[in-house]
C-alpha positions in Angstrom: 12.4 -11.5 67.8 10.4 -8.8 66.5 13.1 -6.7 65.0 14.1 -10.0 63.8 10.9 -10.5 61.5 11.2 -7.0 60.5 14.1 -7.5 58.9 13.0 -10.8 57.1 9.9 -8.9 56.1 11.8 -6.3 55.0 14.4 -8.0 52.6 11.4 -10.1 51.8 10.0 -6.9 50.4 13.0 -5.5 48.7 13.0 -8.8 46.9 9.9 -8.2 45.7 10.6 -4.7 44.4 13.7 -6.3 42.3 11.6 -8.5 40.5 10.7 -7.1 37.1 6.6 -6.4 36.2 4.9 -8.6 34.9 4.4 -7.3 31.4 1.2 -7.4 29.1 0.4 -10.3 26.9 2.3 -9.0 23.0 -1.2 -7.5 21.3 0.7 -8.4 18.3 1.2 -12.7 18.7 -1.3 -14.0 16.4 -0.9 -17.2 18.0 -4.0 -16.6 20.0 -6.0 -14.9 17.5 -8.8 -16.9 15.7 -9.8 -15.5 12.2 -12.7 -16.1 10.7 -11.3 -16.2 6.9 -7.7 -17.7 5.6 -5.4 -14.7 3.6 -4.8 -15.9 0.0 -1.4 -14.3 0.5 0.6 -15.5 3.7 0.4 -11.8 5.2 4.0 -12.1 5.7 4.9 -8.7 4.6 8.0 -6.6 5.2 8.5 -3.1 4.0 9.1 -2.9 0.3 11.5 -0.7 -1.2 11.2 2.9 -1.8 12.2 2.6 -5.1 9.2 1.2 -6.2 6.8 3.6 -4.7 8.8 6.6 -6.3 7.6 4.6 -9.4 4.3 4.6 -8.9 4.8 8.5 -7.9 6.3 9.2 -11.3 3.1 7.2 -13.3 0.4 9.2 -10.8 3.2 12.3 -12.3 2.9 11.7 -15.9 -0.9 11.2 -15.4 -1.7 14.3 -14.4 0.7 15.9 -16.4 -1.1 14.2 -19.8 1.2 11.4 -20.8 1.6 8.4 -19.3 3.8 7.3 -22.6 6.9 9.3 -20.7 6.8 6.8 -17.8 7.3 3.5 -20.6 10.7 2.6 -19.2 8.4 2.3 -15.3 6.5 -0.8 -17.0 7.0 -4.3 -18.1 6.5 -5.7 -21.4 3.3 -7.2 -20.6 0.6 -5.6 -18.5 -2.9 -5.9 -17.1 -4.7 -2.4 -15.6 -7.9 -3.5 -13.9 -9.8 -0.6 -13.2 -13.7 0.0 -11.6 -15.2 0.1 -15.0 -12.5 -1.8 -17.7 -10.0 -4.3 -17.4 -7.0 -3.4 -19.8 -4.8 -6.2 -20.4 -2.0 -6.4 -22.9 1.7 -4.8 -24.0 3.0 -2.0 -22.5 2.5 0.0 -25.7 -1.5 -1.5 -26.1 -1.8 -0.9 -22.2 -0.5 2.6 -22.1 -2.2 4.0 -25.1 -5.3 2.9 -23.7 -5.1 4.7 -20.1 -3.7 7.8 -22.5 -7.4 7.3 -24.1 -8.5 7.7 -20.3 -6.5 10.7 -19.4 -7.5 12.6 -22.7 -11.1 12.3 -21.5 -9.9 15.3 -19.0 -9.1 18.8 -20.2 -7.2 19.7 -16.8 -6.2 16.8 -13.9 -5.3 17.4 -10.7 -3.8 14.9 -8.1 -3.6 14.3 -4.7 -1.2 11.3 -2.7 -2.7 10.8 0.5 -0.5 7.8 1.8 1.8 5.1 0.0 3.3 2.3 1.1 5.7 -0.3 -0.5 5.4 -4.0 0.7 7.5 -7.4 0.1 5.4 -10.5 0.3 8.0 -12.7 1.8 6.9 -16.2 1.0 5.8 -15.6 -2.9 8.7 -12.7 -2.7 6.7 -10.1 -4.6 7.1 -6.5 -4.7 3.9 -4.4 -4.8 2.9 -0.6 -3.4 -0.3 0.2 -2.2 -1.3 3.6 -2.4 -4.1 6.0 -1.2 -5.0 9.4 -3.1 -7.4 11.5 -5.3 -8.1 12.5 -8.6 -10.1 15.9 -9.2 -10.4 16.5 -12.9 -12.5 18.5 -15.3 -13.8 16.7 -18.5 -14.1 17.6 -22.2 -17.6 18.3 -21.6 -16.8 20.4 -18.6 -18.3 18.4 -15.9 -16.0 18.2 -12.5 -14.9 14.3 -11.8 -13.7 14.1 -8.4 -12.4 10.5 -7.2 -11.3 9.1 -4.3 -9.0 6.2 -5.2 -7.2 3.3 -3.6 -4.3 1.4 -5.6 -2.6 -1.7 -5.4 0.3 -1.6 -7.9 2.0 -5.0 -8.2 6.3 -5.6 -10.0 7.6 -8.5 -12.0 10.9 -9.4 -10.5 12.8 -6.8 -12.9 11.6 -4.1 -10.4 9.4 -3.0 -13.4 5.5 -2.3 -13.2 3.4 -5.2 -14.2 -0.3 -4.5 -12.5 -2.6 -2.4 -11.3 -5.6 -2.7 -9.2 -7.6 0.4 -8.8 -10.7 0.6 -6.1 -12.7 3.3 -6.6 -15.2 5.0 -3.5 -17.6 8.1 -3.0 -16.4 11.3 -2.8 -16.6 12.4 1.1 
């Protein structure tokens, strides 16, 4: 009898070593999650395409460079550029000459890409970048301007650039 419950205890046990762990509850199932705001946007983002952040590349490019006019053919016909101080709205043409205005305020620009990242907003489909970097420039009057900047660059549904929002903070 007693090698008898031996045995039952022991395939009882190997049964029990078969069955898979139990795993964790997914961190990542909102379904549980209370927040205490509603997004504007659905945050139903998949990665965007690459193309679009070597576009924003280029115009962060030409910008240090000196001429944002090279990087036209990047933008749509019809722009807005809101930045910490100005909102530009307008043409490409009106749009561009104005942040050429801006660079020209610098005698020498230097720029830095921390991180990038290109998104697709599934339920409006729209195509934006968001992108993390810094800006250390000299001005015509010879006083350093060091900023740390975080972009949001959004496309019309040519793939062309139609908006940017820049957020400015402190230098660290």
């Amino acid at each position: 009898m007693q090698k008898r419950s031996t045995l039952i205890f022991l395939l009882f046990l190997a049964a029990a070593c078969r069955q898979p762990a139990p795993q964790p509850a997914d961190a990542n199932h909102d379904s549980t999650l209370y927040y205490p705001y509603a997004p504007v946007y659905s945050n139903d983002y998949t990665p965007g395409e690459g193309r679009n952040a070597q576009r924003v590349l280029q115009v962060w490019k030409e910008f240090e460079s000196g001429d944002v006019l090279h990087a036209s053919a990047l933008f749509a016909d019809s722009l807005t550029f809101i930045f910490p101080d100005e909102i530009i709205k307008g043409s490409c043409t009106t749009v561009l000459t104005a942040l050429r205005r801006r660079r020209a305020a610098y005698t020498d620009m230097q720029c830095y890409v921390d991180s990038w990242m290109p998104l697709h907003e599934n339920t409006r489909n729209e195509n934006s970048v968001v992108l993390w970097g810094r800006q250390d420039g000299t001005t015509v009057k010879g006083r350093r301007d060091y900023r740390v900047l975080h972009e949001v660059w959004r496309f019309d549904t040519a793939g062309k650039i139609s908006q940017l929002d820049q957020y400015e903070t402190h230098a660290h």
